[in-house]
C-alpha positions in Angstrom: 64.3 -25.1 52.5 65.9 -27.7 53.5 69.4 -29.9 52.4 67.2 -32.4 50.3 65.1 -29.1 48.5 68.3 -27.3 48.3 70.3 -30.5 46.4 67.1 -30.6 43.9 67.0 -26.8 43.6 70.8 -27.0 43.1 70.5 -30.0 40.5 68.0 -28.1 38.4 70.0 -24.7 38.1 73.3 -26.7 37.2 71.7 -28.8 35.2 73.6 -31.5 37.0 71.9 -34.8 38.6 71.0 -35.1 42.1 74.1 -37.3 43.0 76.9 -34.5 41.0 74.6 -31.5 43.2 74.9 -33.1 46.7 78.5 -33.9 46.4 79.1 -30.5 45.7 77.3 -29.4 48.1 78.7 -31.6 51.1 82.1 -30.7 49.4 81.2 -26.5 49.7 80.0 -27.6 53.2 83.4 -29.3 54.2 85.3 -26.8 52.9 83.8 -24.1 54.5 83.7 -26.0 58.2 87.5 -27.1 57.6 88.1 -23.7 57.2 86.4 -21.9 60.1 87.9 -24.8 62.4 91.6 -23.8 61.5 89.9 -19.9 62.6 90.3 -18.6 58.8 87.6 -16.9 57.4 85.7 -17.2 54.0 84.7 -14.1 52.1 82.0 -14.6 49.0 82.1 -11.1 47.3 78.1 -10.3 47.1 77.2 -13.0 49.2 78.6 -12.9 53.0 81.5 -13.2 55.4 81.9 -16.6 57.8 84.5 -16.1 60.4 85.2 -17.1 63.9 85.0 -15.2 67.3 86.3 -16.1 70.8 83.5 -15.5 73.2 85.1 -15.0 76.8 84.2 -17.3 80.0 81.2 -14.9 81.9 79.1 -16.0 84.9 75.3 -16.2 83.8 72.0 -17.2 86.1 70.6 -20.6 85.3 66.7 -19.2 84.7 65.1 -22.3 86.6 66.9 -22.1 89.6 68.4 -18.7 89.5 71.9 -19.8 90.5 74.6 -18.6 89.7 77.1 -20.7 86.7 79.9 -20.1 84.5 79.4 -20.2 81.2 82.8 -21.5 79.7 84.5 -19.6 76.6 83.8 -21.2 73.5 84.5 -20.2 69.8 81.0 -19.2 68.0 80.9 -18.5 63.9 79.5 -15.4 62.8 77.9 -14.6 58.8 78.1 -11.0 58.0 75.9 -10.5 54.3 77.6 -8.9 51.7 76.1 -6.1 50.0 74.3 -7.8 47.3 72.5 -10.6 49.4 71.3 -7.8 51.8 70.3 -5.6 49.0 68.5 -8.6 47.1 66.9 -9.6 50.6 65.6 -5.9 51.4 63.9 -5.5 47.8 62.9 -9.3 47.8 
């Protein structure tokens, strides 16, 4: 799925037009990206977990040339599923 099919889907549940569904959608987006950028993180009881985690600096192997590089730290954003979503995704 992607953002259009995901606005339409959205639309239809809410019983909300197209226009109302993607404004919510890039304002859930925003909010959640403004959030993980000031390193909070959001919890959505049944749903999931975003946070943030500090990966360190490490040397690595560039594969085509197998020399040696840094790799330089960098913050990455993790999703851990709540309960029901992994429960709903195991029984499908």
């Amino acid at each position: 799925m992607n953002k259009k099919e995901l606005i339409s889907y959205i639309a239809e549940r809410a019983n909300i037009n197209k226009t109302q569904a993607a404004a919510a959608l890039d304002a859930t987006l925003q909010g959640i990206t403004e959030t993980l950028v000031k390193k909070d993180k959001i919890t959505l009881i049944g749903f999931g977990t975003f946070s943030t985690s500090e990966r360190q600096e490490r040397i690595g192997k560039n594969p085509q040339t197998g020399k040696t590089m840094t790799i330089p730290a960098k913050t990455v954003v993790k999703f851990k599923t709540g309960k029901a979503l992994g429960d709903e995704v195991n029984n499908g």
